[in-house]
Structures are given as C-alpha cells and as structure tokens.
C-alpha positions in Angstrom: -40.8 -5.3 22.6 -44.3 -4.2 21.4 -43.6 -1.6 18.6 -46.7 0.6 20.4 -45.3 0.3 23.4 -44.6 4.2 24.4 -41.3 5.6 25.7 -41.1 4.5 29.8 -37.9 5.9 32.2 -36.0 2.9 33.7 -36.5 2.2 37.1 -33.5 3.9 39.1 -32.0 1.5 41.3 -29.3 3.6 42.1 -28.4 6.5 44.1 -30.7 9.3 42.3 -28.0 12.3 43.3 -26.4 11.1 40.4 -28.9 11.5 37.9 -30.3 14.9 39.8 -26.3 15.5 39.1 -25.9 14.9 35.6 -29.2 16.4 34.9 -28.3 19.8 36.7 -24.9 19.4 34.5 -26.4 19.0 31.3 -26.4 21.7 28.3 -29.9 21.8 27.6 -30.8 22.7 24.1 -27.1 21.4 23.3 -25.1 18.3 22.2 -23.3 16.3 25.6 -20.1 17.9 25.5 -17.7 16.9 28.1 -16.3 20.4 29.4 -13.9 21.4 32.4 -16.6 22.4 35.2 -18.7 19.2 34.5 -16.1 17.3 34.1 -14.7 18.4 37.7 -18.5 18.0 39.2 -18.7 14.6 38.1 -15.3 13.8 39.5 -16.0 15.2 42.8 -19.0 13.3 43.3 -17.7 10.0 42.1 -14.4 9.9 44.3 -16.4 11.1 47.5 -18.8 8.1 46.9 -16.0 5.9 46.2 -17.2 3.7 43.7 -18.9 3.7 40.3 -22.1 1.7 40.9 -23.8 4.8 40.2 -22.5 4.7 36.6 -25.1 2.2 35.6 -27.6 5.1 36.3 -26.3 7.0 34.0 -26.0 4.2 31.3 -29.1 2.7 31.9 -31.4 4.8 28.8 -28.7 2.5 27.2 -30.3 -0.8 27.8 -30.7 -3.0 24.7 -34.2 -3.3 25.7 -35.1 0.6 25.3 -34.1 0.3 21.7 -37.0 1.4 19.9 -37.9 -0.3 16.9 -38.7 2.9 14.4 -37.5 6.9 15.0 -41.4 8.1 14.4 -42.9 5.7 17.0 -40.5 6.8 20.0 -38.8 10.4 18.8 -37.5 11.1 22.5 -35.6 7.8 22.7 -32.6 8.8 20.2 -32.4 12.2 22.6 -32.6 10.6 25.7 -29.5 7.9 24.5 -27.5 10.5 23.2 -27.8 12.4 26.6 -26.6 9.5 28.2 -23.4 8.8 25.9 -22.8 12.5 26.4 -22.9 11.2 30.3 -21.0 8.2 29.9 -18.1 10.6 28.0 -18.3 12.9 30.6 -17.6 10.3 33.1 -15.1 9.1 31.2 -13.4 11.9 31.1 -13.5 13.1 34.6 -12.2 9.7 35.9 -9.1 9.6 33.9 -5.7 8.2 35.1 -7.6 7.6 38.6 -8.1 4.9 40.1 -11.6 4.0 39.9 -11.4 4.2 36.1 -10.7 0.5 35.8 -13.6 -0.6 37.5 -15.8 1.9 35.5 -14.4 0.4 32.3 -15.6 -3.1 33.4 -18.9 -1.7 34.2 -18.9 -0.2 30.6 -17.6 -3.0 29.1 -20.6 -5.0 30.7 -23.5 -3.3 28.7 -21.3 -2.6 25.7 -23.0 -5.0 23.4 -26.4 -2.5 24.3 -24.4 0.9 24.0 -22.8 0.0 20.3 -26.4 -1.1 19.9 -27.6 2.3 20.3 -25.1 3.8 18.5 -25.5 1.9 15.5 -29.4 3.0 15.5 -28.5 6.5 16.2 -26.3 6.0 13.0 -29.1 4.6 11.3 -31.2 7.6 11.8 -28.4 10.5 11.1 -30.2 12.2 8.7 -33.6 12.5 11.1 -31.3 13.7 13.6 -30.0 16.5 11.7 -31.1 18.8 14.5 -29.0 17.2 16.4 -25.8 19.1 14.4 -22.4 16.3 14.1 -24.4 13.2 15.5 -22.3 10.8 13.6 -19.1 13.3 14.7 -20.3 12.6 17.9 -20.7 8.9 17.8 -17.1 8.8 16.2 -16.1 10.7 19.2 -17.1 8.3 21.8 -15.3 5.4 20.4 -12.1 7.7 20.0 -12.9 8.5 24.2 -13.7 4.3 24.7 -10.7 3.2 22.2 -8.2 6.0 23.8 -4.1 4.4 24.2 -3.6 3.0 27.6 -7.6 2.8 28.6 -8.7 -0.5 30.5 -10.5 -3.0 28.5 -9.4 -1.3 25.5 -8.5 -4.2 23.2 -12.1 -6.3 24.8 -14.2 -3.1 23.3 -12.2 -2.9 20.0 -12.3 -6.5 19.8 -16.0 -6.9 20.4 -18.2 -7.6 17.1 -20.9 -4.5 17.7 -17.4 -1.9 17.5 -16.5 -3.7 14.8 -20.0 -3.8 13.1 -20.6 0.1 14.0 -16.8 0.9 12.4 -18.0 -0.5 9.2 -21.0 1.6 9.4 -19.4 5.0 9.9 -17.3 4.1 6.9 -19.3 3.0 4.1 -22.5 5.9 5.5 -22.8 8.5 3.3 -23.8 12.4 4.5 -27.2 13.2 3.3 -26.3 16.7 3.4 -23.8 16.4 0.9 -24.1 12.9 -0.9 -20.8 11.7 -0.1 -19.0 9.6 2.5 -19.0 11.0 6.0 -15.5 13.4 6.4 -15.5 14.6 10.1 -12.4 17.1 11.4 -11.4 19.8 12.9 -8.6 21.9 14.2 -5.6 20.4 11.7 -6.9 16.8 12.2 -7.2 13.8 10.6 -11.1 12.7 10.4 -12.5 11.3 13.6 -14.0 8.3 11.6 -10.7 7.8 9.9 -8.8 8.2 13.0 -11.0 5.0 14.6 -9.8 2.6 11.3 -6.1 4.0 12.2 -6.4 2.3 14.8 -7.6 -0.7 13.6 -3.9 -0.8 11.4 -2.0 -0.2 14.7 -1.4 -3.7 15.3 -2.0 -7.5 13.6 -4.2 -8.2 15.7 -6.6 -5.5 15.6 -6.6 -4.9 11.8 -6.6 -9.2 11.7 -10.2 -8.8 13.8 -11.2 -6.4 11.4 -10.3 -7.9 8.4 -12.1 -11.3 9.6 -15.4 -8.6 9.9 -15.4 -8.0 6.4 -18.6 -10.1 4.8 -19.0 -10.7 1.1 -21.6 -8.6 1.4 -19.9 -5.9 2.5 -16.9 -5.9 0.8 -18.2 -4.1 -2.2 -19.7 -1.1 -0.1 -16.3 -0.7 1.9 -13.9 -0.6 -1.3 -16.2 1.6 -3.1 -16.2 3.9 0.2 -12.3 3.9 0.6 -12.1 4.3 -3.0 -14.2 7.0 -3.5 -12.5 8.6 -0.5 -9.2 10.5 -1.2 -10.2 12.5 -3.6 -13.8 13.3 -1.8 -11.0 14.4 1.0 -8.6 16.5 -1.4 -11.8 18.5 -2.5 -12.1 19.6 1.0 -8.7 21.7 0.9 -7.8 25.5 -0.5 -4.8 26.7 -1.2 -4.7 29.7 1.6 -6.0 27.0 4.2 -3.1 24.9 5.9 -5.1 23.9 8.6 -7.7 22.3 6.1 -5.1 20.8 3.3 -3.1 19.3 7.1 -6.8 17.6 8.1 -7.1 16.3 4.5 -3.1 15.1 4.7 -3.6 13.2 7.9 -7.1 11.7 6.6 -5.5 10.4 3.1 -2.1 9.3 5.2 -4.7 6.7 7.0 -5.8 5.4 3.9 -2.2 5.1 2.4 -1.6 2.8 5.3 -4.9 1.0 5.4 -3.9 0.3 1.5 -0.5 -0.9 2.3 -1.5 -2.9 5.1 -4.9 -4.4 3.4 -2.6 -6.5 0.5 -2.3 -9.3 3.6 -6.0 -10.2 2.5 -5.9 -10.9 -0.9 -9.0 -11.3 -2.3 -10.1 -8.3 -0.7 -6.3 -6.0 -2.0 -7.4 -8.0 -5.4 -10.7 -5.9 -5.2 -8.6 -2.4 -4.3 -6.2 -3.0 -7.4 -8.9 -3.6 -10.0 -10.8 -0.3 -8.7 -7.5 1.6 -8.7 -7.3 2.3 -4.8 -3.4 3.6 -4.9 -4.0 5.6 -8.3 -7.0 7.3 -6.5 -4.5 7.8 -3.2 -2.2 9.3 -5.9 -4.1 11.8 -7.2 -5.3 12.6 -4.2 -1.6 13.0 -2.9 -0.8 15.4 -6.4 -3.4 17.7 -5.3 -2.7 18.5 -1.5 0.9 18.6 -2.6 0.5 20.9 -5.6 -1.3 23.4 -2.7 1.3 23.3 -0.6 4.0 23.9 -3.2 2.1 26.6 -5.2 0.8 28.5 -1.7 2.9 31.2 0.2 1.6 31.2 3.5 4.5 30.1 6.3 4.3 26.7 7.7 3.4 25.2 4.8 6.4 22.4 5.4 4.4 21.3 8.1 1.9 19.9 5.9 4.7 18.5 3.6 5.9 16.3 6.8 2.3 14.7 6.7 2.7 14.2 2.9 5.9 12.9 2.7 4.5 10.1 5.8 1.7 9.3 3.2 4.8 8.2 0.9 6.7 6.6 3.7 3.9 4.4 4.3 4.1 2.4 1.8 8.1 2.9 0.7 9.5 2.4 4.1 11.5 -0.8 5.0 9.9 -1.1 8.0 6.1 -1.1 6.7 6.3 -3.7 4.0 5.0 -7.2 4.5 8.4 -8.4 2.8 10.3 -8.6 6.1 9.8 -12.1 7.2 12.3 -15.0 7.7 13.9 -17.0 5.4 12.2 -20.2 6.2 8.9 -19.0 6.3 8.9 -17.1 2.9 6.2 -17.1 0.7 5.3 -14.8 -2.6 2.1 -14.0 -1.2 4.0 -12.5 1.8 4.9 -9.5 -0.2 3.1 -6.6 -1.5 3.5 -5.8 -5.4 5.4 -3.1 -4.7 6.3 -1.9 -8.3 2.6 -2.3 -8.7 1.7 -0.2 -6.2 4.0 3.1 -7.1 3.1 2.7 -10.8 0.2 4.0 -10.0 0.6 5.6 -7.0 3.2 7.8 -8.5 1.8 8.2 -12.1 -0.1 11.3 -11.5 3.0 13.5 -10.4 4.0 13.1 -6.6 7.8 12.8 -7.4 8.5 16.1 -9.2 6.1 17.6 -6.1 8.3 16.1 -3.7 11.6 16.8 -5.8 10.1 20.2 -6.1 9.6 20.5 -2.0 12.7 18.7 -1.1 14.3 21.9 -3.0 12.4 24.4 -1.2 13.6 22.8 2.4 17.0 22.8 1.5 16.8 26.4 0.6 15.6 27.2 3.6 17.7 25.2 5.7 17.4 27.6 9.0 14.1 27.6 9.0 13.6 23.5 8.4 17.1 22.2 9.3 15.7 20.7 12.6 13.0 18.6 11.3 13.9 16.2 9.2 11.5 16.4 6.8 15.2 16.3 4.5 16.7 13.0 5.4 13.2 11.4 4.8 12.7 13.2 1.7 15.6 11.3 0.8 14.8 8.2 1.9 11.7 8.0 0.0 13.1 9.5 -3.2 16.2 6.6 -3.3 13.2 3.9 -2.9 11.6 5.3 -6.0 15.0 5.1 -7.9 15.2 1.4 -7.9 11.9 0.8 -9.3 12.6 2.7 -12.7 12.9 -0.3 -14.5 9.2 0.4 -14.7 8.0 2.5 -17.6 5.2 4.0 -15.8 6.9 4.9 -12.8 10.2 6.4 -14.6 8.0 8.6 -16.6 6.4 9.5 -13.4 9.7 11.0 -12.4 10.9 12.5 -15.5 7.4 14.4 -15.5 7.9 18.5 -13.9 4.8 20.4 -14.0 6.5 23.1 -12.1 8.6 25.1 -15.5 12.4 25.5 -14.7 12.5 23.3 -11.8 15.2 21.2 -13.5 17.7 24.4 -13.8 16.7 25.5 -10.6 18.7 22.0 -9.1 21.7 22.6 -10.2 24.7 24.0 -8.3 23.0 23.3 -5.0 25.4 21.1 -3.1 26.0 17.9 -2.1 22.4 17.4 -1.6 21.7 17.7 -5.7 23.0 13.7 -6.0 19.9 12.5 -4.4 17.3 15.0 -6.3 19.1 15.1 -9.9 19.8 11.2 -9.2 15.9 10.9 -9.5 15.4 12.4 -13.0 18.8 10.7 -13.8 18.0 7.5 -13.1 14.2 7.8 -14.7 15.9 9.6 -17.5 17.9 7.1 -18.2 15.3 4.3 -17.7 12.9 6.3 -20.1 15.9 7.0 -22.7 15.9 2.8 -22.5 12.0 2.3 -23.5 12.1 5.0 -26.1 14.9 3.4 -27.7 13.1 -0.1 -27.9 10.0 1.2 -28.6 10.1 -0.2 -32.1 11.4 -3.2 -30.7 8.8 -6.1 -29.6 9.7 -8.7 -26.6 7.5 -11.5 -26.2 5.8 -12.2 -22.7 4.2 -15.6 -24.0 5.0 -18.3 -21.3 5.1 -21.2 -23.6 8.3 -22.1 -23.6 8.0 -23.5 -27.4 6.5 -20.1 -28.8 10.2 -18.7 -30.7 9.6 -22.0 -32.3 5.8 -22.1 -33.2 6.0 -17.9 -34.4 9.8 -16.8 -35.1 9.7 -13.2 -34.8 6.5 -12.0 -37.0 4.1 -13.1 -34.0 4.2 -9.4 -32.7 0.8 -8.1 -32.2 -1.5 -10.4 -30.1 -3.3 -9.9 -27.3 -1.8 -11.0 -24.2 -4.2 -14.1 -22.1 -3.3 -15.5 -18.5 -4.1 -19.2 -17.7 -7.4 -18.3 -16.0 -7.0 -21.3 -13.4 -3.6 -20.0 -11.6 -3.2 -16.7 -13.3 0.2 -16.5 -13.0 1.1 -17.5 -16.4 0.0 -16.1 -19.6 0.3 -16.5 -23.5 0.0 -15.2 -27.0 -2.9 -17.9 -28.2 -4.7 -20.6 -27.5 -2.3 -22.9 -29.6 0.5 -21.7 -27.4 -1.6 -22.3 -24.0 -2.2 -25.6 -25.2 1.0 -26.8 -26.0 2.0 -25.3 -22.4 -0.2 -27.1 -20.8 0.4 -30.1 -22.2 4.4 -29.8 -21.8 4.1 -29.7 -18.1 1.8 -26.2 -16.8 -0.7 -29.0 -15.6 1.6 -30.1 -13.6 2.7 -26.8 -11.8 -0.9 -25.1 -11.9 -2.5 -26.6 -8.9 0.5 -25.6 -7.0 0.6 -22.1 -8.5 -3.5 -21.2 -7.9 -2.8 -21.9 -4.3 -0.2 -18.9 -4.4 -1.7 -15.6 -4.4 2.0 -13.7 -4.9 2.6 -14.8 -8.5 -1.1 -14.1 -9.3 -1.3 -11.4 -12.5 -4.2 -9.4 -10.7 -3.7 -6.1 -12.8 -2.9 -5.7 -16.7 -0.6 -3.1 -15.3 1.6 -6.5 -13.9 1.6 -7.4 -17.6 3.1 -4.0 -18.6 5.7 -4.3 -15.4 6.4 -8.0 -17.1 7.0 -6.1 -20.4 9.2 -3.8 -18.9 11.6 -5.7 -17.2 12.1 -8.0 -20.4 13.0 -4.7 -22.4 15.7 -3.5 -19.7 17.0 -7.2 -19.7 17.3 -6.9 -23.4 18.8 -3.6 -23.6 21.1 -4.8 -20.3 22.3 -7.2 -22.8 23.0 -5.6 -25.7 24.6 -2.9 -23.7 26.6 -4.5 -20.9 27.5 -7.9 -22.8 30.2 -7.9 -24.8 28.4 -9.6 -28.0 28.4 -6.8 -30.2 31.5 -8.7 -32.3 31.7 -9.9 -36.0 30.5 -13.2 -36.2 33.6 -15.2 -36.1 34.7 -13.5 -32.6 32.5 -16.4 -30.4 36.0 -18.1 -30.9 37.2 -16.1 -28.6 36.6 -17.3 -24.8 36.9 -15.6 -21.2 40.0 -15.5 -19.4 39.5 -16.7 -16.4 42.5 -15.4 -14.8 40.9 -11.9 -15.4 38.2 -10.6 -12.8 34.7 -8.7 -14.0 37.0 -5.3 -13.8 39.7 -6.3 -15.8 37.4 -7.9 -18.8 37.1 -6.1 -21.6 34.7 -6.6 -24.6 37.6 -8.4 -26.6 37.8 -10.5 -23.4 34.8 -12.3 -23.2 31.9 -13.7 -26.0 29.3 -16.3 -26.0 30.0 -19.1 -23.4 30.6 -22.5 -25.0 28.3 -24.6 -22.7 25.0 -22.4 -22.5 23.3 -24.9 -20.3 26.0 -24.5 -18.0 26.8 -21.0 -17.3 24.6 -18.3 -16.7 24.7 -14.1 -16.9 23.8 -12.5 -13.9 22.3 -8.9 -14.4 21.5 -7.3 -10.5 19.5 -4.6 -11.8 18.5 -3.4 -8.1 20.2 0.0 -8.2 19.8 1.8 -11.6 23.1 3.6 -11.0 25.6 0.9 -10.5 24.5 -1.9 -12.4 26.6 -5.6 -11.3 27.0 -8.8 -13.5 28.8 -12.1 -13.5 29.4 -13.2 -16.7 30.0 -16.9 -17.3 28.6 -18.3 -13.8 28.7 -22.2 -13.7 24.7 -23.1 -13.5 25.7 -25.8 -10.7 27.2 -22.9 -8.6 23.9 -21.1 -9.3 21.5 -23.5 -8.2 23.0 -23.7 -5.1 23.5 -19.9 -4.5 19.7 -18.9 -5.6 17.7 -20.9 -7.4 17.2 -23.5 -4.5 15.7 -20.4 -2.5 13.5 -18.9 -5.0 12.3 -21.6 -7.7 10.0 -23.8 -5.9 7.0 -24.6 -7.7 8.7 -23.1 -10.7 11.8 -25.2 -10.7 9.9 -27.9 -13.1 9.6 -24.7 -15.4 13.5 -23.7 -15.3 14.6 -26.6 -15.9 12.8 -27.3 -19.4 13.9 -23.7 -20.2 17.7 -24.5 -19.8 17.4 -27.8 -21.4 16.0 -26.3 -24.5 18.6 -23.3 -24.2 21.4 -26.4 -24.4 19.7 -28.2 -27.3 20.4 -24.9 -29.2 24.1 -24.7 -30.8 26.5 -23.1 -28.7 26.5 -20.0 -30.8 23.1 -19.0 -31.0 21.9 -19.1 -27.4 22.7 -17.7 -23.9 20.7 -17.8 -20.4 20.4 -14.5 -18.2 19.1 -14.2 -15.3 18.3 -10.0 -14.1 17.2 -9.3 -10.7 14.8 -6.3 -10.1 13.6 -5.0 -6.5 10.4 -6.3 -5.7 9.4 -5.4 -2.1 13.1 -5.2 -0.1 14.5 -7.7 0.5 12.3 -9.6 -1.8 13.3 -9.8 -5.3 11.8 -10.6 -8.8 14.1 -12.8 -11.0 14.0 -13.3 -14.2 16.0 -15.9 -15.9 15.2 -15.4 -19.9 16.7 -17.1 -22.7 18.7 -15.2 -25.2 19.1 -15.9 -29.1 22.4 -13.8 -30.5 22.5 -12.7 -34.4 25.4 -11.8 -35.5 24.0 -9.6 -38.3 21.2 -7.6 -36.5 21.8 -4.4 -35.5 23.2 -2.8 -32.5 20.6 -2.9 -30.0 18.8 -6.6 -31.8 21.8 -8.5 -31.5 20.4 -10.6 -28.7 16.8 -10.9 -28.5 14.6 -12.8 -25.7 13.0 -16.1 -26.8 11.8 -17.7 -23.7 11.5 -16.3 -20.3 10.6 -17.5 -16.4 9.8 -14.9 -13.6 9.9 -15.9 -9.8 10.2 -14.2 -6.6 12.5 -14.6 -3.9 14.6 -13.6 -0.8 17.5 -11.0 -1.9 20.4 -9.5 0.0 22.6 -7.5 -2.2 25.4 -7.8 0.0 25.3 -11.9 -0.2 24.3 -11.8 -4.0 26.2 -13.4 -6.5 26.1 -10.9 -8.5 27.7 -8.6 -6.1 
C-alpha cells in the first residue's frame, strides 16, 4: 500500500440497505454505542433477510488492506474503523441467543486477523484520538462483546495471536492524560481491560496461550505494568465512594489471581517476586480495606465480600497449584505459599479483616445471609498455620485500629477463630523475641559445626548460584560442600524450579522455621535434665500421652530414631518421639527426598558418628502449600550445662518438600 495513496470507500458488493441502515442508525458526532432502538433496527432487518452476508458490508472499512500506514496521512480512516466496530457491536448485540448468530460469528471470525489489526492501530493512536473520548474503553469493550461466556467461536478469537497481541497492548499502554496505565470502569465494576486478562485465568488453557505470548521482550513492560498497578488502582478510591473503592476491589481481585495463577511460569513469577508483585497487591488490599472499615455509609460489607475474594484467591484449597496427584508431584508444582503471604500480609490486611469480621458479626441481621462470615473464617485459619513465619505473625499481631483487641472479647463462640489469630501470632512472635539473641545457622554444609563451632554468627548468607537451592556461610564452606557430594545433586537440583531460593525473604522463612524447630525442642522435648538423666530411656509400654519428662531422654541409637515435630497447626502441636529411622523411610522420606536423599543420608551418618549423648535428629513439618509440606530434618547437639532455651542447638540442617496428609502423618 502506497503511503500517498488517499482514503478510497470499498466497493459494496453487498445489499447497500444495509449500509443506508447502519448509516441512518448511527450517532453522528458520537462514539458507536450499541442502544435498544438500533439494536432492534438491526435485528429486524437481519432476520427478515435471513442471513448475515450483509455483515461483511458492514466490516468491510475493516479490511487489512485499508490500514493506513500513519494517523496524519489518512485522518478519516481511524473514524471510519471505529464506526464500523461500533457496527459490528451493534450487530452483535441485536443477534444475540438467535439463531443466525453462529453463522455471523464465523463470518467475524473470518476477517478477525484484519479487525484486531485495526484495533491494535487505533490503540496505537489513542492519544491523537482523544476526541474520540474512551477509545481504548471502547476497544476493551468490543473484545468483552467478542470474548462474551457462551458466544460461538469464542475460544478461536481468544485463542488467535492478534487478541492475544492487542491484550498485551491494552495492558502495558499508559494514559497520556494521566501518565499511568490505562484503568477503565464504571458502575461498581472491575476495569474493562482487567476484566479481558480475567479471562484469560478462567481456564489452563487460555491463560497457557497467553502465557506462551509473553516474549522476552515484553516481559519487562508487562511486570512493571501489573506491578505498578494496584496501587495506581487503590488511588482511584475515596472513602464516601463505595461504588469506586468496589471498581478498584474487583480490578485488584484480578490481579490477586493473575499473581497466584502466574507462579506456573517460573521465570516469569521469578520476575514478580523480585519486583515485590504480592507486597504491592498488599498494600493495595490495606488501603481499600482501611476505607471500608473507617467509612460509615451502608453497604460497605459489600465491598468487604470482594476484599475478602482477593484473599481467598490465593489462600483457598481449591486455587493452589499444590493439588495434584501423588505420582505426578513435583516442587515446582507448588506456589511458595509462605512466601507469598509474608508479603502479602505484611502491610496490615489481617487486623483489617479481624477488624471487619467483628463488625459482621455484630451485625448479624443485617449480614447473616451472606456469608461473607464463614469465609472470613476460612481465610483467617489459613493464615494461622503459616505463623511459624516471623513476617507474617507480626503481620497478625499488628492493630492499627486502637481497642480492637478489648473490643473481641466476650463475643461468643465466634471469638475462637478471631482471638485464635492474634493467639496463635502471639505466640509465634513471643517465640522469635525470645530467640532473638539466639543465632541458628542456615549454612548447608553439612561440616560447618565442625569448621566454626558456635562463634561463626555474623556472615552473610550466599546460595550456590548454579541450582540456588542451597546456600552457605563462605566460600570455604561452599567448597567443602561441593566437594562432599553438592556436585553430585546440583544438576539435578537446577532442573527444579520449587526448591529454587528466588527471594532473600525465603532465606528469612529458612531462618524462621529453624528457630521454631529449636524452640519446639527445647520446649516440647523432655531434655531439660541434669546431665546424668540420658540414663534414663523411654518406656515403651507408655504412649506419647502418658510420657512424662522423667519418661523419656536422649535416644541411645541417634542414627536410628528420629523426633517428629508436625508443626502444621500452631495450636495443637504433635510429635513422635523415638521413631525407628527404618519406619521413617518408608512412611515419608521415600515420598519426599528425591534428589535430596544423597544429602540425608550423609546428615544421619554424621549425626551417628557423634556419641550417643551429644546428638539427636528431628525432623518438623510446616505447611507449605496444602497438602504440600516443607520438611525439615535438622540435626541437634544437647548441652547439658546451657541454659534453658540453648540446651539443644541446630548444627546441620536439610529442607525438602513433599506430599502431606495430616490425617495419614506419622506424627499424627
């Protein structure tokens, strides 16, 4: 096409009533809008001719071939196209649930590689079309009409590279207007460009064709755009305005799924960790929530049912990537979910919802038939079995609203689940404060106790940066890994993306659960005896209930017992004491060591070279991703003499992932 070729009409081949029609029809002077009388017109006409040939008329300023190749050579082309969407909606519309709408879909579906065409120019050109008031609304629109549930050729279109291709453009476009990313809504909904990715996520197939869209080069404009997002959508709500704080709850729930869902492609969820995507969708959360709590217009529950669906998202059973077979599992199956609500939850979305779970069940008549309560709930018991984090139990402990903890008590049954929360955190919290002076070592080397003791305290922690799944406290100790076997079991392990260490918050999470396995312990073990009491051994003829701390002591065969921690539900924490390691092997290290089995073994054999009296092996369980687990088997080294809470003290430690069922543990 010449570029000084002017504007020409295409030839109609068709019957010209319909273009006399759709002329007569139009708005002038206005965008196409698709309204009742039109609508009815246009439906008329097509069932008394009786087929949709005339469709292509109405398309045909839609050609690939009109495309124009710059906005100031051929100004009339962008308003002649965008007449004829408005056409093609309108037709659209006026042909729904009848019968001919299949066969005008395949006519559509025909030229669609020259409409998306269009509409990707017209996007192109938003900002000289400003005249033109909500072209890129508009745009959005018609996908929404095209993409709309139960439509013929539906998954073809979504499928088809130029919707894919124009998605990724309405996403990472930025207003001119305004300098930031387009935000489109109306009425108490969710963004109409946010509405198309929603549904993208709908189903595996879909979100697979648009993860497979995603280039190298532009990956880096989509993250920053999603990124940059919530809180760009948070800014557009006010306290007195439900309808806009609802818009902006809808928009941000969209992105908590699109963030929950995007950890299947992990170099690209590896990209949203480092630039803090669920920490952003936090904030953003705190915000809307905050208005909603701290506003006194009625309804405002309403918008606290979106909220508490942005939380469900990513803490609901049924969403996480963790439920897969037995057979089949892998660690990069599962998203990191204590990862995830570390910072999802660090800004302050558990004492709003705490907060707003108190306000509903005050006002049980006018929200008793909702259910925003027994989801409430659900979401706040998912929270309580991650508090083994430090992050996320001071996330819960945290009340920005004054009084709110006197104002739970004497409420009813109800008060378990809400005070549990704070309980449970509280208790976590009261566990890392008290070992705050207290270092545990993270160094993977399995020989570090004996390279350092305990003076190597302050280093800076350093992953193997071939796997990353492993890290240490220097190079010496990295060496002298390596060289003991992590050559080995590294190939194997960079292959895995689950045990990859993509975030130094994983680190801290590491930290973490090492302090509660030491303060498990010293706590639940009874070890706290004068020196001479490792005499005395377990009766075996007494269950777990009827031990006693006189009972039981240091086994005699550490390399062939084990202590088994289930640290899964803060408030009723199990153990085993004394479990024969053969019994263990086949109960749960057979399903869950793998690659690292090389690694467990060498920590067991050194635990055994130790003397019977010095050394123990525990192995704690902490939710993961339900019903996927974290394990961590750690060996222990008992002094007599320390004090209380330093009695035992980790030396070497292994951390794996695996299939858990709490009612089939053996630590149940």
């Amino acid at each position: 096409m010449s570029p000084t070729r002017a504007w020409r009409e295409p030839p109609p081949r068709m019957k010209p009533r319909i273009r006399q029609l759709l002329d007569a029809l139009q708005n002038k002077g206005s965008n196409p809008t698709t309204s009742g009388p039109r609508c009815l017109a246009l439906k008329t006409y097509l069932i008394e001719e009786g087929d949709c040939s005339s469709l292509k008329v109405a398309i045909a300023h839609l050609a690939q071939d009109f495309i124009p190749r710059s906005y100031e050579s051929f100004s009339r082309a962008p308003e002649r196209a965008l007449i004829a969407l408005g056409d093609v909606m309108a037709i659209l519309n006026a042909l729904q649930d009848h019968c001919l709408q299949a066969q005008c879909y395949d006519i559509i579906a025909e030229r669609w590689t020259g409409i998306m065409q269009w509409l990707l120019f017209l996007g192109g050109y938003g900002e000289r079309l400003q005249k033109k008031n909500g072209i890129q609304g508009f745009t959005a629109m018609f996908l929404q009409e095209a993409f709309f549930r139960g439509r013929p050729c539906r998954d073809e279109l979504m499928h088809h590279p130029s919707s894919l291709k124009y998605l990724m453009l309405l996403l990472t476009r930025l207003d001119h207007r305004t300098g930031k990313y387009l935000y489109e809504c109306e009425g108490g909904s969710e963004c109409s460009i946010l509405w198309l990715l929603g549904l993208y996520l709908e189903s595996d197939d879909t979100l697979a064709a648009f993860l497979s869209h995603i280039t190298p080069e532009s990956r880096r404009s989509l993250v920053s755009a999603i990124v940059a997002r919530p809180m760009q959508i948070a800014a557009t709500a006010y306290i007195d305005r439900l309808d806009l704080i609802n818009s902006a709850a809808k928009s941000v729930r969209i992105l908590c799924i699109f963030g929950s869902k995007i950890t299947r492609d992990h170099a690209l969820s590896r990209k949203f960790f480092h630039r803090n995507l669920f920490g952003e969708l936090g904030k953003a959360l705190f915000t809307l929530a905050d208005m909603v709590n701290r506003g006194v217009q009625p309804g405002r529950m309403l918008c606290w049912e979106t909220l508490s669906t942005c939380l469900s998202s990513v803490t609901d059973p049924m969403s996480k990537m963790a439920r897969i077979e037995l057979q089949s599992f892998s660690a990069a199956d599962t998203a990191d979910l204590p990862l995830i609500l570390s910072t999802l939850l660090e800004p302050g979305m558990v004492s709003c919802a705490i907060y707003a779970f108190k306000y509903v069940k005050m006002n049980k008549r006018e929200f008793g038939k909702t259910g925003i309560d027994r989801l409430m709930e659900h979401i706040l018991r998912d929270f309580a079995a991650h508090m083994a984090v430090s992050r996320i139990a001071r996330a819960a402990t945290a009340s920005p609203y004054p009084g709110l903890e006197d104002g739970l008590r004497g409420d009813g049954g109800w008060e378990n689940v809400v005070r549990g929360i704070p309980w449970a955190a509280a208790a976590a919290q009261s566990v890392f404060d008290a070992r705050r002076g207290i270092h545990v070592d993270v160094c993977d080397n399995l020989k570090h106790s004996a390279r350092y003791g305990s003076s190597h305290s302050d280093y800076s922690v350093r992953k193997c940066s071939r796997c990353e799944c492993v890290v240490y406290c220097s190079r010496e100790c990295q060496k002298e890994d390596w060289d003991d076997g992590h050559k080995h079991e590294c190939g194997s392990l960079r292959l895995d993306e689950g045990y990859k260490l993509i975030s130094s918050i994983q680190y801290e999470i590491r930290r973490d659960q090492l302090t509660f396995v030491e303060h498990l312990a010293n706590e639940r073990l009874p070890l706290i005896l004068p020196s001479n009491s490792v005499t005395h051994r377990h009766d075996p003829s007494k269950t777990d209930k009827d031990s006693t701390l006189d009972d039981v002591s240091l086994p005699s065969k550490p390399e062939a017992t084990v202590v088994l921690l289930d640290a899964t539900m803060p408030d009723s924490i199990r153990s085993k004491l004394h479990h024969p390691i053969s019994a263990h092997i086949n109960a749960i290290w057979r399903q869950i060591n793998g690659i690292w089995d090389d690694r467990v073994q060498r920590l067991v054999q050194r635990a055994g070279e130790r003397p019977e009296e010095s050394s123990i092996l525990v192995e704690t369980v902490f939710e993961h991703n339900y019903p996927v687990a974290t394990y961590v088997l750690v060996e222990m080294r008992f002094d007599p003499a320390a004090s209380r809470l330093r009695k035992l003290k980790v030396v070497n430690s292994v951390f794996r992932m695996g299939l858990w069922d709490r009612f089939s543990s053996p630590a149940s």
